[in-house]
C-alpha positions in Angstrom: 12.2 -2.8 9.6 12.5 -3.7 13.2 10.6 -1.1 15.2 12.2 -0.4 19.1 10.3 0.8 22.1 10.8 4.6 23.3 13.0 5.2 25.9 10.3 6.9 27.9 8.2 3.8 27.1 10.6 1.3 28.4 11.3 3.4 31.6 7.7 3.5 32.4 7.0 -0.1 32.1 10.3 -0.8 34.4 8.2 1.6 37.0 5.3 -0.7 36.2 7.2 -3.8 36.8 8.5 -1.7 40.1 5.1 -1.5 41.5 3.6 -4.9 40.8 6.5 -6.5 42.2 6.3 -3.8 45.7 2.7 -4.6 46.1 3.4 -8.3 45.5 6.0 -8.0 48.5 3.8 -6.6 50.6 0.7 -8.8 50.3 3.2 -11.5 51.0 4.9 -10.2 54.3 1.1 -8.6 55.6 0.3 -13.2 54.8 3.2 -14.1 56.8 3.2 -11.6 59.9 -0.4 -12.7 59.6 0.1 -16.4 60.0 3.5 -15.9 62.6 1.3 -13.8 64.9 -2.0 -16.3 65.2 0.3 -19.2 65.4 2.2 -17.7 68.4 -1.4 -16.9 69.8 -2.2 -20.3 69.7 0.8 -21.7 70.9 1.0 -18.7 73.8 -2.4 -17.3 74.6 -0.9 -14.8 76.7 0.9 -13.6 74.0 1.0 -9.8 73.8 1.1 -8.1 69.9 1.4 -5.0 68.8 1.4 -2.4 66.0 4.2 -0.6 67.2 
């Protein structure tokens, strides 16, 4: 007897999957605008940066 996952199941671990993989994305961008914005400051000290 081969037992399947619930369709309510599945659909909530695809949400799961959802999330990691947002939060994953943004660590990674927040890392690179990170390292793009103090390697311009050091190349340009008069570089200007803002959150808007």
């Amino acid at each position: 007897m081969r037992l399947q996952k619930k369709p309510s199941s599945l659909h909530s671990e695809q949400r799961s999957h959802s999330d990691d993989v947002r939060v994953l994305y943004q660590k990674v961008v927040g890392q690179l605008i990170k390292m793009a914005t103090e390697k311009g400051c050091a190349a340009n000290p008069n570089l200007k940066v803002s959150s808007e």
